[in-house]
VOGU-3710 file (C-alpha; in Angstrom, 3 decimals, decimal comma):
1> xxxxxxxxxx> 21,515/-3,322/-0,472  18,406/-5,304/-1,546  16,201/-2,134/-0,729  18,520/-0,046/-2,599  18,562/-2,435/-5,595  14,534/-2,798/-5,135  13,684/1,032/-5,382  15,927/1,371/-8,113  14,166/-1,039/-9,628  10,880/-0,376/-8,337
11> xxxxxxxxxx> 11,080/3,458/-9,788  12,999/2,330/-13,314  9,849/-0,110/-14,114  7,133/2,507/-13,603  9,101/5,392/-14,941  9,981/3,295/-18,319  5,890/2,309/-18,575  4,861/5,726/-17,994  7,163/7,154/-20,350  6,596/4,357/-22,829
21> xxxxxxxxxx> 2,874/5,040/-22,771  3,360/8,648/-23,594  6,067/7,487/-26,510  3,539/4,655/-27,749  0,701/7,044/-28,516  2,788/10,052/-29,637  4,110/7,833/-32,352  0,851/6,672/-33,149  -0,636/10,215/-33,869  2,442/11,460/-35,924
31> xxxxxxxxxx> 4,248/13,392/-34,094  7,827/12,926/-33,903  9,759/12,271/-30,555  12,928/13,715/-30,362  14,068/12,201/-26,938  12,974/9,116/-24,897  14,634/9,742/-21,404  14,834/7,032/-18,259  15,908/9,575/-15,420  17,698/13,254/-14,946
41> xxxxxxxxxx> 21,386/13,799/-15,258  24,285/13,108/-17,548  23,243/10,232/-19,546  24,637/6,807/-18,427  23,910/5,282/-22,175  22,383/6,418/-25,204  21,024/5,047/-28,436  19,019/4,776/-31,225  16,838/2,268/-33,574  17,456/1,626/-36,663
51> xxxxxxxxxx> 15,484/4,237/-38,828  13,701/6,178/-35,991  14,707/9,506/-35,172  14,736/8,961/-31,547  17,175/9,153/-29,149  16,475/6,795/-26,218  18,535/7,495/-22,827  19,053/6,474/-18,893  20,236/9,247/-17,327  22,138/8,986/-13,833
61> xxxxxxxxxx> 19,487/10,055/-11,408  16,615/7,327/-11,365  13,633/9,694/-10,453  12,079/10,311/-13,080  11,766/10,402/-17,144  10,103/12,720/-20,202  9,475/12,539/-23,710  10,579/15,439/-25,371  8,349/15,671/-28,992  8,879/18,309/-31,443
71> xxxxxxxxxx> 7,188/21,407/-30,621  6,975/24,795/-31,615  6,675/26,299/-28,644  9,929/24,601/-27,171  12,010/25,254/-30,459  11,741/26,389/-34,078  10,604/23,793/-35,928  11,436/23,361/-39,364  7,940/24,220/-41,601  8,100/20,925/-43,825
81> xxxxxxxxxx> 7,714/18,896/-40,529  5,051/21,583/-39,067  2,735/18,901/-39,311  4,964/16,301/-36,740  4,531/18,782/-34,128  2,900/18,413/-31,024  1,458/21,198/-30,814  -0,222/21,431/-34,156  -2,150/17,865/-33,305  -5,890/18,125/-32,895
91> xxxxxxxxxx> -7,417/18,466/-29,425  -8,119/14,964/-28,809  -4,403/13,870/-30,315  -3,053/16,034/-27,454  -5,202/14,244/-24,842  -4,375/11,208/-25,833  -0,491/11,309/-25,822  -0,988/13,312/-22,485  -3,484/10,521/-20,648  -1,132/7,807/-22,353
101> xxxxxxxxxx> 0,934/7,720/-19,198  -0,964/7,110/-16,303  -3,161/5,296/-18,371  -0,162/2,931/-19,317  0,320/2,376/-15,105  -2,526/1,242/-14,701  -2,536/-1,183/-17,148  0,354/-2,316/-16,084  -1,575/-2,891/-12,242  -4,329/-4,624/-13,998
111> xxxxxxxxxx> -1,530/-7,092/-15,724  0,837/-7,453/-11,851  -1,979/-8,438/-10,192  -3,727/-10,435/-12,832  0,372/-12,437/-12,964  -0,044/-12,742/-9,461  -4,233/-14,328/-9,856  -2,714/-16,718/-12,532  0,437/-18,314/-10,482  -1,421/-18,759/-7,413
121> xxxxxxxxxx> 0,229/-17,030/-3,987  0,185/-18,121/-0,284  -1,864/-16,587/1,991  -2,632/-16,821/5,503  -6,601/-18,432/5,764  -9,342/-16,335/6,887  -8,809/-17,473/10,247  -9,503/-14,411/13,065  -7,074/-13,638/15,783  -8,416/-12,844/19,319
131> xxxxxxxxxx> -9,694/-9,470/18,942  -8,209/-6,199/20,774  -10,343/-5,436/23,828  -13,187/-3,005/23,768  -12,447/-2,923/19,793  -15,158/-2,915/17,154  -14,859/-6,686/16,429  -14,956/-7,856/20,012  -18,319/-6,034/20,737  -19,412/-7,410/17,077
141> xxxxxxxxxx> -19,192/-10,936/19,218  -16,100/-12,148/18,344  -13,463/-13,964/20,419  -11,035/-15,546/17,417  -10,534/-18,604/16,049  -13,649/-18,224/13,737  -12,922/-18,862/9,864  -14,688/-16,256/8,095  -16,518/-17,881/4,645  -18,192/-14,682/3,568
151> xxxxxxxxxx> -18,246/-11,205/3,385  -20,533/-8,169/1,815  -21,307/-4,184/2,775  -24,825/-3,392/3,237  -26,478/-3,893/0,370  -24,440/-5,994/-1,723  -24,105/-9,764/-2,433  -22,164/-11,716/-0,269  -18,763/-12,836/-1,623  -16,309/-15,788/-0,841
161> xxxxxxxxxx> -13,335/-14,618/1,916  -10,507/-16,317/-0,124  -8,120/-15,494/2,340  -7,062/-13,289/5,092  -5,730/-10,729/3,036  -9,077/-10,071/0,827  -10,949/-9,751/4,544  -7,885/-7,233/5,543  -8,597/-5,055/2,183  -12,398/-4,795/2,429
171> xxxxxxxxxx> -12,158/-4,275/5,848  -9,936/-1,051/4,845  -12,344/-0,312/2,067  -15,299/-0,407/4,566  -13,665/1,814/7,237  -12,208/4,545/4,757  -16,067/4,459/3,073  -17,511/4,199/6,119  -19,290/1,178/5,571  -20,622/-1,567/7,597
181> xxxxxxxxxx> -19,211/-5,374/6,411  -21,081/-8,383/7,208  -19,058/-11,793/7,685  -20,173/-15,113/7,720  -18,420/-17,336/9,518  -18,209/-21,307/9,596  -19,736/-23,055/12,452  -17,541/-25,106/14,605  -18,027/-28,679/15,954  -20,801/-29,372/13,397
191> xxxxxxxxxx> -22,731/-26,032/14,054  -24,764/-24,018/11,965  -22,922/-20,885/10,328  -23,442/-17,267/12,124  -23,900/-14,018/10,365  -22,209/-10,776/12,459  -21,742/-7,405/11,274  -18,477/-5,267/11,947  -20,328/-1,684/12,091  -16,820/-0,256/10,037
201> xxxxxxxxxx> -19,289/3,047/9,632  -18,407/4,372/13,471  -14,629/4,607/12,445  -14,419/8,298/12,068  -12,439/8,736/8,595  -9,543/10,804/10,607  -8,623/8,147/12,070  -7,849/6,133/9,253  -4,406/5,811/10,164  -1,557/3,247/10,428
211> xxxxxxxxxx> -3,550/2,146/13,219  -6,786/1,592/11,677  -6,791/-2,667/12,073  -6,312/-2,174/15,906  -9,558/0,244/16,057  -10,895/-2,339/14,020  -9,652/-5,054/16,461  -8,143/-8,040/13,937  -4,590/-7,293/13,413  -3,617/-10,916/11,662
221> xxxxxxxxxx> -4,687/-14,284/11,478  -5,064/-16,949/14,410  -1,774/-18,588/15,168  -0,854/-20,838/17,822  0,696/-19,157/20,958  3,958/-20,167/20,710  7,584/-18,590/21,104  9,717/-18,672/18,109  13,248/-17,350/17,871  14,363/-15,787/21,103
231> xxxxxxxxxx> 16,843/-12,831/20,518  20,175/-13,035/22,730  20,266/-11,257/25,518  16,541/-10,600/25,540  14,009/-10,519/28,302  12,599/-14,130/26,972  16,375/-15,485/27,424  16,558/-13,564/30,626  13,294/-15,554/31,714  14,338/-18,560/30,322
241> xxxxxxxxxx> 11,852/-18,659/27,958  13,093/-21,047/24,459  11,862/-21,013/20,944  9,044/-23,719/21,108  7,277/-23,575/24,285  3,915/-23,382/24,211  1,943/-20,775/26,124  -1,303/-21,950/28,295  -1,553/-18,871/30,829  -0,218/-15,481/31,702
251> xxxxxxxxxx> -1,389/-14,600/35,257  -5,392/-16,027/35,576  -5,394/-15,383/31,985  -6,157/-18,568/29,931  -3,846/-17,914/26,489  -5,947/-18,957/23,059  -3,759/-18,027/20,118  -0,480/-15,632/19,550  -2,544/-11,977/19,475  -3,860/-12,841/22,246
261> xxxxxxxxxx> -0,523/-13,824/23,870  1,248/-10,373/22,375  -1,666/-8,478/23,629  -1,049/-9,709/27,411  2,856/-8,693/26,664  1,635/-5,253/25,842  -0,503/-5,277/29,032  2,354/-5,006/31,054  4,124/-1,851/30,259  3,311/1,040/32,597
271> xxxxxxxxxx> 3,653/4,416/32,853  4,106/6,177/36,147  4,808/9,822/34,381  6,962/11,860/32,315  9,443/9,093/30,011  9,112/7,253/33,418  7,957/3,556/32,067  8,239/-0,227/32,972  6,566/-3,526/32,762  5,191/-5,677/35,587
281> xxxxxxxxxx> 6,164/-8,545/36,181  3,913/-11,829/35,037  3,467/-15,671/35,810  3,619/-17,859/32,633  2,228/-21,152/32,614  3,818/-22,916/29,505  4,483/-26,534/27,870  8,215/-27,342/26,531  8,125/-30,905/24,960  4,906/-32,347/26,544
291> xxxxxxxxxx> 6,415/-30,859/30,212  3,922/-27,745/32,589  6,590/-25,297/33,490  6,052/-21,857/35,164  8,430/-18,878/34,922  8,630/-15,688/35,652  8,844/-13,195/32,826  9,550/-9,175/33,164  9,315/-8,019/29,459  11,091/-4,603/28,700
301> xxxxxxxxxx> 9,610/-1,323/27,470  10,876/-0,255/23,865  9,921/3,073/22,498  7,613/3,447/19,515  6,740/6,782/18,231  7,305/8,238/21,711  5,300/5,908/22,912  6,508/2,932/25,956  5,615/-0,601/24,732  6,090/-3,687/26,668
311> xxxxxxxxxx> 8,952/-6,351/24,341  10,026/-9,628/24,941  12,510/-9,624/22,552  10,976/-13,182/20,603  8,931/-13,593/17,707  5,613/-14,252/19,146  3,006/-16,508/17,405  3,529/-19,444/15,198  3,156/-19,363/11,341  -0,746/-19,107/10,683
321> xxxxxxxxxx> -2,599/-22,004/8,264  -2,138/-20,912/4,664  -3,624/-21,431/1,825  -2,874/-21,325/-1,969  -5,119/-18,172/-3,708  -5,263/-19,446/-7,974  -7,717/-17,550/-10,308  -8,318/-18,970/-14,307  -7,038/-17,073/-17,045  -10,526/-14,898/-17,736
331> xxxxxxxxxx> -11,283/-14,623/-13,886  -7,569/-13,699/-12,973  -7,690/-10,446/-15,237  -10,840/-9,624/-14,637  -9,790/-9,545/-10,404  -6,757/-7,972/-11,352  -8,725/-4,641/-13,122  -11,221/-5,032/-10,127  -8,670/-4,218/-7,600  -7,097/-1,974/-10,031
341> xxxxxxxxxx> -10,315/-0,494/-9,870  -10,135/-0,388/-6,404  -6,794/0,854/-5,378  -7,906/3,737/-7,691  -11,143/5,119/-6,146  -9,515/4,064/-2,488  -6,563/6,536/-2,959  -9,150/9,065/-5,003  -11,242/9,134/-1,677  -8,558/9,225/0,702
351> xxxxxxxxxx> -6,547/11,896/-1,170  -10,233/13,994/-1,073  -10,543/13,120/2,609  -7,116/14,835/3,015  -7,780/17,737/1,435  -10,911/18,747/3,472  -9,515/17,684/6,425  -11,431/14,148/7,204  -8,461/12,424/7,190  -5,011/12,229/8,250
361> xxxxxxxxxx> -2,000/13,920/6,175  0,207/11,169/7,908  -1,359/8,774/5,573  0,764/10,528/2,987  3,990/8,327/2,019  7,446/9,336/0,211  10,420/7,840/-1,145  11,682/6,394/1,454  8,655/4,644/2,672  8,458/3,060/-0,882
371> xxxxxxxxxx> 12,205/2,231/-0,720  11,432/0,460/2,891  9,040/-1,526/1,204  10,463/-2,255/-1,868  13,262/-3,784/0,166  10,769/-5,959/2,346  8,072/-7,012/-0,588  11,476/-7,909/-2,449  12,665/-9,928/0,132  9,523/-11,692/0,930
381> xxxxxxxxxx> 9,591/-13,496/-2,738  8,285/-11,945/-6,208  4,725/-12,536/-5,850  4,842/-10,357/-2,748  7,011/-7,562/-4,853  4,641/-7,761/-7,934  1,853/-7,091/-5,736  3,793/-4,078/-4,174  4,982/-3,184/-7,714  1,062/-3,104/-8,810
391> xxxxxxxxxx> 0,166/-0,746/-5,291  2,638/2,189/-6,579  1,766/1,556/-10,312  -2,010/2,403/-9,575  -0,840/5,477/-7,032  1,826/7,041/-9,791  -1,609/6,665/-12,364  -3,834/8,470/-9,951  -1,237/11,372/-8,974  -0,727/11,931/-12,485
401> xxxxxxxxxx> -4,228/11,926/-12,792  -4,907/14,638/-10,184  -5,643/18,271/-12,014  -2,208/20,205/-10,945  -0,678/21,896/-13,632  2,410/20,525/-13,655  0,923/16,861/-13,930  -0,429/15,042/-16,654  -3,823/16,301/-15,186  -3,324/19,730/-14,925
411> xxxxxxxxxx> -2,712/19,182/-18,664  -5,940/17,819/-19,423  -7,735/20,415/-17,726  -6,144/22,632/-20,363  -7,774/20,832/-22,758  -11,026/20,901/-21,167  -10,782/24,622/-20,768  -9,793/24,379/-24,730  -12,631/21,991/-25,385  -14,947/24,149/-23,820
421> xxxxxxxxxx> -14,224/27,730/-24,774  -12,544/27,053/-28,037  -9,385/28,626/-27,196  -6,227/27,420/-25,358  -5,370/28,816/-21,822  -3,242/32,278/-22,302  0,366/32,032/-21,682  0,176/33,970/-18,727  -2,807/32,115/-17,081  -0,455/29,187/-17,613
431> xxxxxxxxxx> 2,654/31,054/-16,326  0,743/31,357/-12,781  -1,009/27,597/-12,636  1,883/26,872/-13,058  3,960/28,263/-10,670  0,923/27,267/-8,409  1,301/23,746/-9,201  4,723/23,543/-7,835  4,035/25,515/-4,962  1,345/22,317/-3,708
441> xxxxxxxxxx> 3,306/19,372/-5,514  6,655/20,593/-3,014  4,166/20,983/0,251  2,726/17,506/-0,551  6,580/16,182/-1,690  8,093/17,703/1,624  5,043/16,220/3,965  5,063/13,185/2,804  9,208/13,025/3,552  8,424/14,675/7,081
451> xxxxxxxx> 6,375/11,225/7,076  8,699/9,046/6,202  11,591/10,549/8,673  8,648/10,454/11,489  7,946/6,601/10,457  11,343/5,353/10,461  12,937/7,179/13,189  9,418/6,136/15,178
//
């Protein structure tokens, strides 16, 4: 129900804000706006201001919105409000109302995340897991449990880590730009601080996928290796395993933190051919209230995307160290229109990289994969949400953005054509973009759902 509500939610906000933007600026040039519409369908409630001669509406289905302005080529228009009409505005009136929308979502990013600067919001420390084996980070030198101070791409100035979540986004930025980061991390026991660099620039941009942090080799923060809830009936209960006990080995393997310890877990699933799979057996060495005990633990293979993987059935890995991420009032805003900035060019690229093949259509998401994470950003508290709300604001700005006839963009391209030649673009030209338009909005709508299905049923 809470994903539900979320989405509805989620899709209601940037829908009104788009819409509004368009509405703002309309209103501002003159031209009148006969309809202000929240969604498709029979209208759920209707009404209208005092002295405006708009009708503002929420229609049943929540997926989308228009402003519908006066406009001779829609309607005849009466010739003593000729002038009110939207098409009768100057070039640059019409570009404006037009860009109003997306431009309106991503102000509305640059505000979330600027909300989310000024409270403050917790965040695990830029502490490093164990990385993966034979991953970028673990021939970079690392072995976990380094705190990472700094961070820059070649080049650039180096910049305080703040937590693990601004590593986790420029180490995204880096791989999808193919760009090598530098981190500086804090010297233990007294020693000097180390400089290594993570050469992001060998991740081939096609395989910038959902499993881009494992290529990269830190998937989370460094957490004590310790079992937390153990699910009933479970291979941990099986083994005897209980929520608290502390792992020291697996086999001759000396455990250091919780990736490490789910890593070893994954080690044990084998595959002898065809859907054939199982786990091997392993030796745990653990401590349960200050007391060695050994057991014997067989996890169980669980299916992932058609792929075996080894499950204990327990959440692995204590809570990692935390700390509280603040920003002042100017400094807040301006980070918030950085990332905004950000986000923006990221999806730009990656949407290019797409296109011409250098990266992966899977990386395309639909409705559902926004309602799954609605539901789970929701859930997680409203900082978490914001900062989701701020991620879809930016994407709906850029794909309105994009120059497809049927969007905003494809719009302003008929300006520029206008701007350029002097004349508009002939009705049949438009007739055919047109039609074109839908044709590639439907193959990228109907991919991006194969997606989703793939992901959750995955």
């Amino acid at each position: 129900m809470l994903t539900l509500v979320s989405f509805v939610v989620t899709l209601g906000i940037l829908i009104a804000v788009h819409e509004y933007g368009h509405y703002r600026v309309a209103v501002a040039c003159g031209i009148k706006v006969l309809k202000f519409s929240i969604g498709f369908g029979k209208p759920l409630y209707t009404w209208r201001l005092k002295g405006k001669a708009t009708e503002f509406s929420i229609g049943m289905l929540p997926l989308g919105g228009y402003v519908k302005m006066l406009d001779e080529r829609e309607a005849p228009v009466d010739p003593a409000e000729r002038h009110l009409a939207f098409n009768t505005q100057p070039l640059k009136s019409r570009a404006a109302v037009v860009a109003a929308g997306p431009a309106a979502n991503l102000l509305l990013a640059v505000l979330l995340y600027a909300v989310v600067n000024w409270s403050g919001v917790q965040e695990p420390k830029a502490v490093l897991a164990s990385p993966v084996a034979g991953s970028l980070a673990e021939k970079a030198g690392l072995v976990g449990g380094e705190t990472v101070q700094k961070a820059a791409f070649d080049g650039e100035a180096l910049k305080e880590v703040r937590s693990f979540e601004d590593l986790r986004w420029r180490m995204a930025q880096g791989a999808l730009n193919g760009r090598d980061l530098q981190l500086v991390l804090a010297g233990s026991n007294g020693a000097p601080s180390r400089a290594v660099v993570l050469p992001l620039s060998q991740i081939d941009a096609a395989q910038a996928d959902a499993q881009l942090f494992r290529k990269v080799g830190i998937l989370g923060p460094w957490t004590q290796p310790v079992i937390g809830e153990v699910m009933k009936g479970s291979a941990a209960e099986k083994s005897g395993l209980q929520a608290g006990d502390e792992v020291r080995r697996i086999g001759a393997a000396a455990v250091v933190d919780g990736q490490q310890l789910r890593e070893l877990i994954r080690a044990s699933a084998r595959v002898s051919g065809g859907s054939d799979a199982g786990t091997t057996p392993q030796a745990w060495q653990i401590v349960r209230a200050g007391r060695p005990l050994e057991l014997q633990v067989t996890p169980e293979i669980k299916f992932e995307n058609q792929l075996p993987v080894a499950r204990i059935g327990a959440f692995v890995g204590a809570p990692p160290e935390f700390v509280t991420v603040r920003y002042g009032p100017v400094d807040g805003l301006w980070s918030g229109a950085v990332r905004t900035w950000e986000v923006s060019t990221l999806t730009l690229k990656m949407m290019g990289k797409m296109v011409i093949g250098e990266a992966s259509l899977k990386n395309l998401s639909g409705p559902l994969t926004i309602a799954d994470y609605a539901g789970k950003s929701a859930s997680l508290g409203w900082t978490s949400y914001l900062v989701f709300l701020a991620l879809i604001s930016v994407s709906l700005g850029v794909l309105n953005l994009l120059p497809l006839p049927v969007l905003d963009g494809g719009h302003l391209m008929y300006y520029l054509w206008e701007w350029i030649t002097g004349r508009g673009v002939s009705d049949a030209w438009m007739d055919r973009l047109q039609r074109g338009g839908v044709v590639i909005l439907l193959g990228m709508m109907s991919i991006a759902l194969f997606n989703d299905v793939a992901r959750l049923v995955g």
